[in-house]
C-alpha positions in Angstrom: 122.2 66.7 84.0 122.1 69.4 81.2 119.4 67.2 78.9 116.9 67.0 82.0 116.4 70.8 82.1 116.1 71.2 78.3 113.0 73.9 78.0 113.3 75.4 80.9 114.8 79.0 81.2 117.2 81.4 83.1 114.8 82.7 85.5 115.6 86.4 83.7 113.4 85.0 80.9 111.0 82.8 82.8 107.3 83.3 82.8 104.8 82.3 85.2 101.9 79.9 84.0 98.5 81.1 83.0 96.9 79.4 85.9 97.8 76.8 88.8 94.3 75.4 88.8 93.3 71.7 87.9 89.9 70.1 86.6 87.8 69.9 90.2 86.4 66.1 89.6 90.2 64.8 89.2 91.0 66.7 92.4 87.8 65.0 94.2 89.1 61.6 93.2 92.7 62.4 94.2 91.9 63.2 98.0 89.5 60.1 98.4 92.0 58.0 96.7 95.1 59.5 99.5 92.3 57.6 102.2 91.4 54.5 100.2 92.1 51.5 101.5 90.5 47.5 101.5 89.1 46.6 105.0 90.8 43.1 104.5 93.8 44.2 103.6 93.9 47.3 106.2 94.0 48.3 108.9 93.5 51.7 110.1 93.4 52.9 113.9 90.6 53.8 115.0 90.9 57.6 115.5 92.8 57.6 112.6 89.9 56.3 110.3 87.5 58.7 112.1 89.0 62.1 112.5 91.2 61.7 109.4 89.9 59.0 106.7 86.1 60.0 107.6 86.2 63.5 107.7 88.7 63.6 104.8 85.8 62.4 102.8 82.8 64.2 104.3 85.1 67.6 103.8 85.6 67.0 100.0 81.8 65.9 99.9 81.0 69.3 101.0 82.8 70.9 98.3 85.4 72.0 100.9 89.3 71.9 101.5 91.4 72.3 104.6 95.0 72.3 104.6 96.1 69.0 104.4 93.5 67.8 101.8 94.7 70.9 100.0 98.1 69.5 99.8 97.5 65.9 99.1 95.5 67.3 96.0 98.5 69.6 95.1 101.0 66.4 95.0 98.3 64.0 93.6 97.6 66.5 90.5 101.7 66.9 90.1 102.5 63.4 89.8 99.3 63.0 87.2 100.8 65.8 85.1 104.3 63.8 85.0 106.2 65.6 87.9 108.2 63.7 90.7 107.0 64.3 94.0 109.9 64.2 97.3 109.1 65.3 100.9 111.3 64.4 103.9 111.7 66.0 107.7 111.9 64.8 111.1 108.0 63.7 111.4 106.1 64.4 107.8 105.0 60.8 107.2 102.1 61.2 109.8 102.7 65.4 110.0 104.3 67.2 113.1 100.5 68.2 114.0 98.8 64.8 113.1 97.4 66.4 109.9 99.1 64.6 106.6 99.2 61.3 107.7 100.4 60.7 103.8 101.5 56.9 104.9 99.4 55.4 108.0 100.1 52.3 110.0 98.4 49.3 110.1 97.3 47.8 113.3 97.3 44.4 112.6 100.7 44.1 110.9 102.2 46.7 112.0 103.3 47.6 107.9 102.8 50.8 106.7 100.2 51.9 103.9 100.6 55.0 101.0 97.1 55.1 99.8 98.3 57.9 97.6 100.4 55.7 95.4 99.0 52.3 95.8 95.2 53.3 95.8 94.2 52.1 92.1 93.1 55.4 90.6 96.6 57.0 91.7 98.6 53.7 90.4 96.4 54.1 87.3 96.5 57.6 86.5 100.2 58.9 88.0 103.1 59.6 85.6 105.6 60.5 88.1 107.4 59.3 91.7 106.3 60.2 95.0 108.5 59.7 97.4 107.9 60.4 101.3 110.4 60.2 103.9 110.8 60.4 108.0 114.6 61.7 108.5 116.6 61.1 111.4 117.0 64.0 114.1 119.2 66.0 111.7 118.2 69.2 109.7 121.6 69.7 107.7 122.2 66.7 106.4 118.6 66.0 104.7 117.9 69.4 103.7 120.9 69.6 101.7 120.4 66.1 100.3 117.3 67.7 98.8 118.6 70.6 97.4 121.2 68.6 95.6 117.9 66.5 94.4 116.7 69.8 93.0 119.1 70.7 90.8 119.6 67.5 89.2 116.3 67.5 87.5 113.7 70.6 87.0 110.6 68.1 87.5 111.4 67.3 91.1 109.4 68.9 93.8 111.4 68.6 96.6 110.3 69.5 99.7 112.0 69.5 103.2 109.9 70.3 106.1 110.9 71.0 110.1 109.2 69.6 112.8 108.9 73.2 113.8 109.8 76.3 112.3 112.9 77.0 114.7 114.6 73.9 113.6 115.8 75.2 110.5 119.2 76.9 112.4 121.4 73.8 112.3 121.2 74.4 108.2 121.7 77.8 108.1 125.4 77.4 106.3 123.1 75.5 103.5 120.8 78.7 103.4 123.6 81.2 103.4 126.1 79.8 101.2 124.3 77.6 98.7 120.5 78.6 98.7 120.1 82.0 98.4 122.9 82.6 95.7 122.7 79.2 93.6 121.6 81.2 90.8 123.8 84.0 91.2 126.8 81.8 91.9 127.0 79.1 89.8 123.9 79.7 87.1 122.3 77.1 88.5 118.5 77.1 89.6 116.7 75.6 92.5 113.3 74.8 93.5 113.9 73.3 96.9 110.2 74.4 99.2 110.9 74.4 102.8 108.4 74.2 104.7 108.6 75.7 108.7 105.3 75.4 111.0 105.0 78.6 112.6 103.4 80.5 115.0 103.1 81.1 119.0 100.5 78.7 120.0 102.1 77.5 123.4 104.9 75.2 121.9 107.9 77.2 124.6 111.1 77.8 123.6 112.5 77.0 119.9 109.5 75.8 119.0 107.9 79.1 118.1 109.0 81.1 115.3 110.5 80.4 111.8 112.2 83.8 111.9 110.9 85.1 108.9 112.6 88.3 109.1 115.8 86.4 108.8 114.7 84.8 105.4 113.7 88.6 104.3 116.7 89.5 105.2 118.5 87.6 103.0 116.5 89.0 99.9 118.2 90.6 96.8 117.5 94.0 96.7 117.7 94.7 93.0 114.0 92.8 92.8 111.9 96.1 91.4 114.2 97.5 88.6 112.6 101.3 88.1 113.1 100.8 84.6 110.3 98.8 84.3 107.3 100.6 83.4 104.4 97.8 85.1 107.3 97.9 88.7 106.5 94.5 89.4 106.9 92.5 85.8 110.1 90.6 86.6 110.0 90.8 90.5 109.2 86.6 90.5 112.3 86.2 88.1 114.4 88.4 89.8 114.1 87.3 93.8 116.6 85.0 94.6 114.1 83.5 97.5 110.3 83.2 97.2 108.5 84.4 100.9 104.8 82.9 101.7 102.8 83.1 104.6 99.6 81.7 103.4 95.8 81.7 105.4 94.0 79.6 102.8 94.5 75.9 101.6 93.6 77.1 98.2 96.5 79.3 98.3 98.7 76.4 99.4 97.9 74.9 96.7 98.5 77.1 94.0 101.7 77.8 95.3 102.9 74.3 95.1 101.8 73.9 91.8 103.0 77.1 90.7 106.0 75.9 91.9 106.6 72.9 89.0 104.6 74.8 86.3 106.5 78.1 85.9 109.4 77.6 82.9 112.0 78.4 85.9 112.9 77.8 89.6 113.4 79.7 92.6 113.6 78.3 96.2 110.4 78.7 98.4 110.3 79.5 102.1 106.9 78.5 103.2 105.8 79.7 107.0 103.1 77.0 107.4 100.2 77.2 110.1 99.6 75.2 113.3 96.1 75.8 114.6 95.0 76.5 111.7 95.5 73.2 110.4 92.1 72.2 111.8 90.5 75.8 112.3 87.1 75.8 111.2 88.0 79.6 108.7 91.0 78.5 107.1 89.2 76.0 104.9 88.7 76.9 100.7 85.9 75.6 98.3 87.1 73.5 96.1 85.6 75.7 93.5 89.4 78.1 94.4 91.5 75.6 92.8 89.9 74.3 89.6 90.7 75.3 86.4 91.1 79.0 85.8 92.2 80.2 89.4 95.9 80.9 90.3 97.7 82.4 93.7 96.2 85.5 95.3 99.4 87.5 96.7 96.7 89.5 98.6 93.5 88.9 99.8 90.5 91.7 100.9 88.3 90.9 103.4 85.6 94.1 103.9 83.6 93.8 107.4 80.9 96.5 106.7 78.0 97.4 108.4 75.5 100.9 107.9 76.9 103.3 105.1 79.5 100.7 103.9 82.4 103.0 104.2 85.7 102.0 105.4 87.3 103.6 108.4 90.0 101.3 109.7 92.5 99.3 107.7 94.1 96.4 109.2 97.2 94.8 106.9 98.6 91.4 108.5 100.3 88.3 107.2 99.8 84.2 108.6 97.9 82.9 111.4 97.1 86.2 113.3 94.8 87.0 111.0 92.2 84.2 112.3 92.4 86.4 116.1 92.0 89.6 114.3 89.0 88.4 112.4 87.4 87.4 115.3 87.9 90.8 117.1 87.0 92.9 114.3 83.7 90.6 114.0 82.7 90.6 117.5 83.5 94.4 118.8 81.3 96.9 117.6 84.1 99.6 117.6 85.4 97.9 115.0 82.4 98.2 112.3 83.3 99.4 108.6 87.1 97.8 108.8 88.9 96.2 106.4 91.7 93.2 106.8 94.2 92.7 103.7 96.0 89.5 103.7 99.6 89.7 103.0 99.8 85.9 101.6 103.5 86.4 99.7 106.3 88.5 101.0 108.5 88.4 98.2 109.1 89.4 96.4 106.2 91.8 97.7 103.0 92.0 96.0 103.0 96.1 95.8 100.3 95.8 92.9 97.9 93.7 94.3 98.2 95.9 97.8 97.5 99.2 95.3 94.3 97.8 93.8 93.4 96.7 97.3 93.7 99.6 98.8 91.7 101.6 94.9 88.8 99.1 96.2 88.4 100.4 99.7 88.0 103.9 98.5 90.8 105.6 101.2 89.6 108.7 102.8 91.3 111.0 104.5 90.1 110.3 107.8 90.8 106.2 107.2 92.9 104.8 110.0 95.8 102.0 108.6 97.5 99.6 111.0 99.8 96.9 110.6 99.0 94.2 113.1 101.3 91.6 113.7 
């Protein structure tokens, strides 16, 4: 297994890549390829080909992304630059939500169809696997099969996701006694991403919450060494566990591909959205992930109206930002505020929040919540 990670580096020495963006045309023809198909060869239901193959294309014909074309474009441009591509859960063929639908079924033969590796520009253009898998009602057994994957070759992006969030607890001896200290342990690197749908948007009972605050946790706490003179330099090489909460399918992107580019790897706990799988605000331009753009750790929304200055601060991470936006738009008590995005929780982006906070201009009268 050695020979496979030649060029890679202990993650003490790793960098991060330049940028995680690709060439915008390529990514265009990657997420109408993932819904082409041959009428006479397929097909599609009918809902299917209208709320998912249809709008798929009139999205990226706008010049717009949402979450799920945001991933297909991640995995698409991966296996074009030569990585290997693995997901595998409880329901990720079609998506939990009825969001990927990665493979489709069709109606007439009842086989099942992968446009994204048998539509002829991916066939033509793809250097590496994609592999996509529906596990049984187990959460030990798979995830750990995938970790294993992981660190038996560096160009594997492995990914494991729950049906919900909650269902990660039947793994937890892989989490505590082989994923967070892999590195530490046995100088071996992982860069298993886990993917858990969370949120409370009426699901009940286990169905809810991805316990972040477990995963944080669980988080070295030697990340910001005060020798270092910029605080944060090392803080990606020194987490043993990568934290996300991400609002934006561009960011979703970036991550992923951030993910294979970097010279190193670190496991990646990803609290994915529900709602806003399909909300009309969590959409990108497509213009966020070409060439040039990278992950934003934090993001700065000003809402200001008459002198522009700002008098309340709200900081929030994931999906609750999409309610908070709406209040702070709609209530005129809540003119001149400010929302900043907490999009990666570790290691934690204490720079970008600093600069964040240098734009606003604080005052001493300013008013800073944390709304959760």
């Amino acid at each position: 297994m050695t020979h496979k990670w030649k060029g890679m580096a202990f993650s003490t020495f790793g960098t991060e890549p330049k940028h995680t963006g690709y060439d915008s045309e390529k990514l265009k023809k990657i997420a109408h390829a993932s819904v082409e198909y041959s009428p006479d060869r397929f097909t599609p239901h009918e809902r299917i080909k209208r709320t998912h193959i249809e709008a798929r294309k009139k999205l990226v014909d706008s010049g717009k992304v949402d979450w799920a074309t945001a991933e297909v474009m991640a995995l698409g441009s991966l296996l074009q630059e030569g990585y290997n591509v693995r997901l595998s859960g409880e329901d990720v063929e079609r998506g939990t939500f009825s969001h990927r639908h990665l493979l489709m079924v069709d109606q007439q033969t009842n086989r099942k169809f992968f446009p994204l590796k048998s539509s002829p520009y991916m066939y033509e253009t793809r250097r590496g696997r994609i592999r996509v898998f529906n596990s049984n009602l187990s959460e030990y057994g798979p995830l750990s099969f995938e970790y294993g994957y992981t660190l038996e070759n560096p160009k594997n992006l492995c990914m494991w996701e729950a049906q919900f969030g909650d269902f990660y607890n039947p793994a937890q001896i892989l989490f505590d006694q082989y994923l967070l200290g892999t590195e530490e342990k046995w100088l071996r690197q992982t860069g298993l991403v886990v993917l858990l749908p969370h949120g409370n948007d009426g699901a009940g009972p286990e169905h809810s919450s991805c316990h972040l605050e477990r995963f944080l946790q669980k988080v070295n706490s030697n990340i910001y060494d005060e020798s270092d003179i910029d605080g944060e330099e090392l803080s990606y090489q020194r987490a043993n566990l990568h934290i996300a909460n991400c609002t934006t399918p561009s960011n979703y992107f970036h991550i992923l591909r951030r993910q294979m580019l970097r010279n190193y790897r670190k496991p990646l706990i990803l609290a994915t959205p529900k709602q806003g799988l399909r909300h009309p605000t969590m959409r990108s331009d497509i213009k966020e992930l070409e060439e040039g753009t990278e992950f934003a750790p934090v993001i700065l929304e000003k809402l200001t109206k008459r002198d522009g200055k700002i008098k309340k601060i709200f900081f929030c991470s994931g999906a609750v930002h999409m309610k908070l936006q709406q209040v702070v738009t709609t209530e005129k008590h809540y003119e001149n505020c400010a929302i900043i995005r907490i999009e990666e929780l570790s290691p934690f982006p204490m720079n970008e929040v600093y600069d964040a906070l240098k734009d606003i201009h604080l005052e001493k009268e300013t008013e800073i919540y944390y709304v959760q």
